[in-house]
C-alpha positions in Angstrom: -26.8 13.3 -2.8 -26.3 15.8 -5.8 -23.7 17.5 -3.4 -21.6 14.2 -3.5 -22.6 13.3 -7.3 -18.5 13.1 -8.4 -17.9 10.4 -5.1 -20.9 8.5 -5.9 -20.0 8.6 -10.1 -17.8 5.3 -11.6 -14.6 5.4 -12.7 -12.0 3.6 -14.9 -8.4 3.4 -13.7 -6.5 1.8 -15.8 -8.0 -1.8 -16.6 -9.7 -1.5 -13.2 -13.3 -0.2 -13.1 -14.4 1.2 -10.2 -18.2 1.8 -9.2 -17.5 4.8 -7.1 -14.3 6.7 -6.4 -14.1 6.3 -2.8 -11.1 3.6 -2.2 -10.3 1.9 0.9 -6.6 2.6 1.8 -3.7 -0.5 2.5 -4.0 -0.5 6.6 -2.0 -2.8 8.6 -4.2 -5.0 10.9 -1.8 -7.9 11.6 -4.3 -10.7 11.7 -2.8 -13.4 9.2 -1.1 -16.4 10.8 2.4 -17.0 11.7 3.1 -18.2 8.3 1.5 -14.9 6.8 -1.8 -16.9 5.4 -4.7 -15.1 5.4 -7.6 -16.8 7.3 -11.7 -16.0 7.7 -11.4 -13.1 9.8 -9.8 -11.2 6.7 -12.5 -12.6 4.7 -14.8 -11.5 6.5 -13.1 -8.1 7.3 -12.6 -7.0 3.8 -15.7 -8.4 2.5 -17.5 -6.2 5.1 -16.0 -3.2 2.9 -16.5 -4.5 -0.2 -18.9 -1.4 -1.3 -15.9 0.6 -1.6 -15.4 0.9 -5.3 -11.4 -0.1 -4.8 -9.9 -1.8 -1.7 -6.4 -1.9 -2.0 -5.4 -4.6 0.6 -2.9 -4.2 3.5 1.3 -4.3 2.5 1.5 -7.6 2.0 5.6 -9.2 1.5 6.6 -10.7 -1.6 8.7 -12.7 -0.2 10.1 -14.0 3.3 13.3 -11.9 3.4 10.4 -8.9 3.0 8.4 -9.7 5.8 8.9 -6.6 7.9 5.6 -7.4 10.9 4.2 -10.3 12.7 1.2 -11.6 11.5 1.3 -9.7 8.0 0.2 -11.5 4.9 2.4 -12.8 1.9 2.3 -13.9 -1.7 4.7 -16.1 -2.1 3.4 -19.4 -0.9 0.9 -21.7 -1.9 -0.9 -21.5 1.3 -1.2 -17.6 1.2 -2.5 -17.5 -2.5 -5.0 -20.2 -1.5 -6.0 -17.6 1.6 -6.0 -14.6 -0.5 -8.2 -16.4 -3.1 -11.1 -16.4 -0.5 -10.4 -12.8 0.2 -11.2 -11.9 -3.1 -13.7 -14.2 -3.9 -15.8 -12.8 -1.1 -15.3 -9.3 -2.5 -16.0 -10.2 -5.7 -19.4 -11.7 -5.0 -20.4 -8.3 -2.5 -19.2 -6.7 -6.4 -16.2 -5.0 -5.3 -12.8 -4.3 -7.1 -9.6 -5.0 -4.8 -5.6 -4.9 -5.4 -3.2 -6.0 -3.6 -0.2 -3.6 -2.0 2.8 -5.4 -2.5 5.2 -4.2 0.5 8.6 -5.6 1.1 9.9 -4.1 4.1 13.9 -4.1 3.4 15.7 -2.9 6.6 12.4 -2.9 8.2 12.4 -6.5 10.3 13.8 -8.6 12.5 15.0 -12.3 13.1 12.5 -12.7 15.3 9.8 -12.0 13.1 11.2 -13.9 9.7 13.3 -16.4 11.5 16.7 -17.5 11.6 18.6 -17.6 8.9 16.0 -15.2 6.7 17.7 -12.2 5.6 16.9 -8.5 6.2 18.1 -6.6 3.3 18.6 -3.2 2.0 20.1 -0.9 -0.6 22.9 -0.6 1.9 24.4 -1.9 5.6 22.5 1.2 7.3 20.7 -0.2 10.5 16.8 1.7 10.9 16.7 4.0 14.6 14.0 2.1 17.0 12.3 -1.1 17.5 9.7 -3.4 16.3 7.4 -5.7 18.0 7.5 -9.5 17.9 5.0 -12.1 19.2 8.2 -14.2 20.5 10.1 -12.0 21.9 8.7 -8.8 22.9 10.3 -5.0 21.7 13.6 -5.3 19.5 16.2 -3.2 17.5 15.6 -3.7 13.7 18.0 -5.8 11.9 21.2 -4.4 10.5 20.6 -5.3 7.0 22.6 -7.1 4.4 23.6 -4.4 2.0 22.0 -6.2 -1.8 24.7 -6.6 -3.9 23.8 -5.4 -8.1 22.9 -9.1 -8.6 20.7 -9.7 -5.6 19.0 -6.3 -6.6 18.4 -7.9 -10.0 16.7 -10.6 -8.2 14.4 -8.4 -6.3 13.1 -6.8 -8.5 12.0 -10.1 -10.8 10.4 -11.3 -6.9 7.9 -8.1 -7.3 6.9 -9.5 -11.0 6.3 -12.5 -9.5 3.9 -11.2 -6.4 2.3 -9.3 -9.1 1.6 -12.8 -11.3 0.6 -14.6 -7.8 -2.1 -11.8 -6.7 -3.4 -12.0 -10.2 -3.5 -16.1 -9.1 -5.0 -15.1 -5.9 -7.8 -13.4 -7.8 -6.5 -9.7 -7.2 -7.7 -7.1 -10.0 -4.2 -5.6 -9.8 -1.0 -4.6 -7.6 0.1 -1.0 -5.8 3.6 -0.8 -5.4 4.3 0.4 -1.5 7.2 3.2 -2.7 6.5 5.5 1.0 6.8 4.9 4.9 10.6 3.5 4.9 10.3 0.3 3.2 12.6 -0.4 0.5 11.5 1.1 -3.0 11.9 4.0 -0.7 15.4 2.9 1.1 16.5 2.8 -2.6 15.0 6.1 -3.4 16.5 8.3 -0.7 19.6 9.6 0.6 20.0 8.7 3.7 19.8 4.7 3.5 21.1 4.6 0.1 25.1 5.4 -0.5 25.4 2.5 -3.3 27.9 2.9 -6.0 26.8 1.0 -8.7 23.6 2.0 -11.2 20.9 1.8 -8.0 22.8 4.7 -5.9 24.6 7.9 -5.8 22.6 10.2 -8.6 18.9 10.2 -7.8 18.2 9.2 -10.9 20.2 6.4 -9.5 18.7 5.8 -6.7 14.2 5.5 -8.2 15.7 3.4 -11.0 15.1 -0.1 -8.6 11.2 1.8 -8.4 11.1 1.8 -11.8 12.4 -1.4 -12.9 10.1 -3.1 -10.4 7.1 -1.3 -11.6 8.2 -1.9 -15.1 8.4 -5.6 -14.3 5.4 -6.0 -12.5 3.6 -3.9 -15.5 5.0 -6.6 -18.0 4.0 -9.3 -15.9 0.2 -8.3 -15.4 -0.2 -5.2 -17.3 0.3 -1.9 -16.7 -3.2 -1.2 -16.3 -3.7 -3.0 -13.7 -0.7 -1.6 -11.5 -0.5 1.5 -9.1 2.0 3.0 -6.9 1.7 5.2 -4.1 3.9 7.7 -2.6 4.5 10.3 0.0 6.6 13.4 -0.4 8.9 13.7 2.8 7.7 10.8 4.2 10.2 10.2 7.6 8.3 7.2 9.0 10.6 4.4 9.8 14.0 6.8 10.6 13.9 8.0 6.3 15.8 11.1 5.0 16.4 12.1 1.6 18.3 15.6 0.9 15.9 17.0 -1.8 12.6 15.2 -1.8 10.4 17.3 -3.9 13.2 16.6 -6.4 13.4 13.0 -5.6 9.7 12.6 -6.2 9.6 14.5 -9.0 12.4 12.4 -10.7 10.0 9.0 -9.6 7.4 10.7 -11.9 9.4 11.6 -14.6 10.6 8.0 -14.8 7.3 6.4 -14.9 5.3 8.7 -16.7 5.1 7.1 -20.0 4.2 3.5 -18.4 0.2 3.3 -18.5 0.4 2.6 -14.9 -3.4 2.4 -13.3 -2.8 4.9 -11.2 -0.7 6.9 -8.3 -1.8 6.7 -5.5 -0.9 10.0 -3.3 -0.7 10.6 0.3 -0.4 14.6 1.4 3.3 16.0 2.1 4.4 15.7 5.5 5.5 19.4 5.0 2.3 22.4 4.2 4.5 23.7 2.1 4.8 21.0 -1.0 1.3 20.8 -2.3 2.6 16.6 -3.7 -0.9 16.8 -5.5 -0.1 19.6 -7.8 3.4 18.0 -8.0 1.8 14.5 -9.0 -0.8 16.1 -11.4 2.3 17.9 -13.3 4.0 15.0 -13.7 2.3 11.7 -13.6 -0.1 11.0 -17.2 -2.3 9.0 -15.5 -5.3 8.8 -12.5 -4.8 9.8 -9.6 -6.1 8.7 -6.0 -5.6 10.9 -3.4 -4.9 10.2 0.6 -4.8 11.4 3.9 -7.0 13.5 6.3 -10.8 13.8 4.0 -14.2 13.6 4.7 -16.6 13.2 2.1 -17.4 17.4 1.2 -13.4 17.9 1.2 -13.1 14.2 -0.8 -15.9 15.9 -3.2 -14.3 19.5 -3.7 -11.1 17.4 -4.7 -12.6 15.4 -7.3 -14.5 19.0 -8.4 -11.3 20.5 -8.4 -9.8 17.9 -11.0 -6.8 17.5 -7.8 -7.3 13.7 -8.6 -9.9 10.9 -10.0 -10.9 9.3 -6.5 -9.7 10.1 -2.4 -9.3 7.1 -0.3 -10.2 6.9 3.2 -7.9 4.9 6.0 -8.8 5.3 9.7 -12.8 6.0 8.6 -12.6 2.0 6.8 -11.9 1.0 10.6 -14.8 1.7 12.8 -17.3 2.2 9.5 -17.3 -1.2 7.4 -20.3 0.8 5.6 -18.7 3.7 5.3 -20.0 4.2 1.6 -23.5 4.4 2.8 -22.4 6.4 5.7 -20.8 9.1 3.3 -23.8 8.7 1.0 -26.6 9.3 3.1 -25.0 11.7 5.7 -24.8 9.4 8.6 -22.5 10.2 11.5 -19.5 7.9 11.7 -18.3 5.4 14.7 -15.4 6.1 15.9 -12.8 3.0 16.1 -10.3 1.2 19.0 -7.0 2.3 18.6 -6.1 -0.3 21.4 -6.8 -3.3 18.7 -5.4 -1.8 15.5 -3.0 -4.3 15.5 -3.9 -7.4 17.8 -4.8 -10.8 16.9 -8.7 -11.9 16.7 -12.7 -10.4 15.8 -11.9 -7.5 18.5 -11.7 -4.4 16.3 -11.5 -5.7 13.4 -14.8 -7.4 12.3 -17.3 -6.8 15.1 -17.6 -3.3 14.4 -21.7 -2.3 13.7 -23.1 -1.0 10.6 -25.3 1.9 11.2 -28.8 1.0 12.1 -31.1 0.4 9.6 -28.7 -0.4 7.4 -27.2 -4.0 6.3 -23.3 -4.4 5.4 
């Protein structure tokens, strides 16, 4: 349609080339195993989508101590590299480009989902308000987290190179940094789960340095080309306060300008009244993918308005694995289960129907 011609137009981000700017987003589904390998059903379920011209795959922990939900991928053992391979194998042969979002949950977690003796950690001893689910034992508090000591925060940061080295084994194009929704990049970057004293806290220059050295790592590791981040601004999902942050989000950007990354990936503020586009368009010297609440003539006005280089879509990925020919030929969209986002098996995840006519 020459109403859509920017969404339906390649694009280079980075080292990754993309042959439309419409990205699926990093959902949680919750349908590895108990050991966090990836099995058929997420072949098949992100093959489905492979027309997208970038899927970046659900937060995935690099690392058992990250593991924040049951039945969420890693990529840290042999057996979920091996899973992950035939993930992207599959995309690759439907032509598709997909990264992997490398999310390690910090405070976010509990015993019951890692095991005993795995450690929940964070920038500091600061328990997260609420509960999670387990398969074992129901609804539980979160953890209270082992505060990282300067040394163990060292060590964290090399376990994000090393994710980013075993996507790369695990056939991924690249890695996106989860830095939003609680986890801990973000623990580290704001205020209110992060009263360290040493060169990770106090300052907030302080406090996005463990962002940046990870990105920095994981760019050394793989290239920077092939590495994104993605951020919200005022982002309060899992019990997160910062003081100031506009200015804590602004200070991310400032430190990782100047690092070739592939691109930032931004979700809308939480508040109508910071436009985080704008704010990520000042001060990030790279592409941009933008999130959160488009269709395609609003995804297409963006890209028209030079907000950003592509929009991805989230909740629309569920119900439509052809969303790309939905949006291209102006077909109506299914609507999707909310009752299944999250449980094991095909049930809303891989039965839903591409629109007729058309083959997935």
């Amino acid at each position: 349609m020459a109403t859509l011609s920017r969404l339906f137009s390649p694009v280079r981000l980075g080292d990754l080339e993309l042959a439309n700017r419409i990205v699926m987003a990093p959902m949680t589904r919750n349908r590895a195993d108990a050991q966090g390998v990836p099995g058929e059903l997420m072949v098949d379920y992100y093959a489905q989508r492979a027309e997208a011209g970038l899927i970046v795959a659900e937060g995935t922990s690099p690392s058992a101590e990250g593991q924040a939900y049951c039945r969420q991928p890693g990529i840290a053992t042999a057996a979920q590299i091996a899973g992950w391979r035939k993930v992207t194998d599959a995309v690759h042969a439907r032509g598709g480009c997909i990264v992997l979002q490398v999310m390690h949950g910090g405070r976010i977690g509990s015993h019951h989902i890692k095991g005993e003796g795995v450690a929940t950690v964070a920038p500091s001893a600061i328990r997260a308000a609420g509960e999670v689910f387990t398969d074992s034992a129901g609804m539980q508090p979160y953890d209270t987290p082992h505060a990282l000591s300067t040394e163990e925060v060292h060590a964290a940061v090399a376990e994000h190179a090393q994710a980013a080295i075993k996507a790369r084994e695990a056939g991924f194009d690249g890695v996106e940094l989860h830095c939003t929704s609680g986890y801990l990049p973000m623990q580290f970057m704001c205020s209110g789960t992060n009263q360290r004293t040493d060169a990770y806290g106090g300052s907030v220059a302080n406090r996005v340095r463990f962002v940046a050295e990870c990105l920095q790592a994981m760019a050394a590791a793989i290239g920077a080309g092939r590495v994104g981040l993605r951020f919200r601004v005022g982002n309060s999902y899992n019990d997160i306060q910062d003081e100031d942050t506009v200015a804590t989000h602004a200070e991310l950007l400032r430190q990782v300008k100047d690092m070739g990354l592939a691109y930032a990936h931004v979700m809308r503020a939480e508040s109508p009244d910071v436009d985080a586009f704008a704010l990520a368009r000042a001060g990030f010297d790279g592409s941009l993918i933008l999130n959160d609440g488009f269709d395609a003539a609003s995804a297409e006005a963006a890209l028209a308005a030079g907000q950003g280089e592509a929009v991805s879509f989230a909740r629309d990925f569920i119900g439509n694995p052809d969303l790309v020919r939905r949006l291209r030929d102006g077909l109506p969209l299914a609507r999707f289960d909310r009752r299944t986002l999250y449980t094991p098996g095909a049930a809303g995840y891989t039965d839903y129907p591409v629109a007729e006519g058309v083959s997935a």
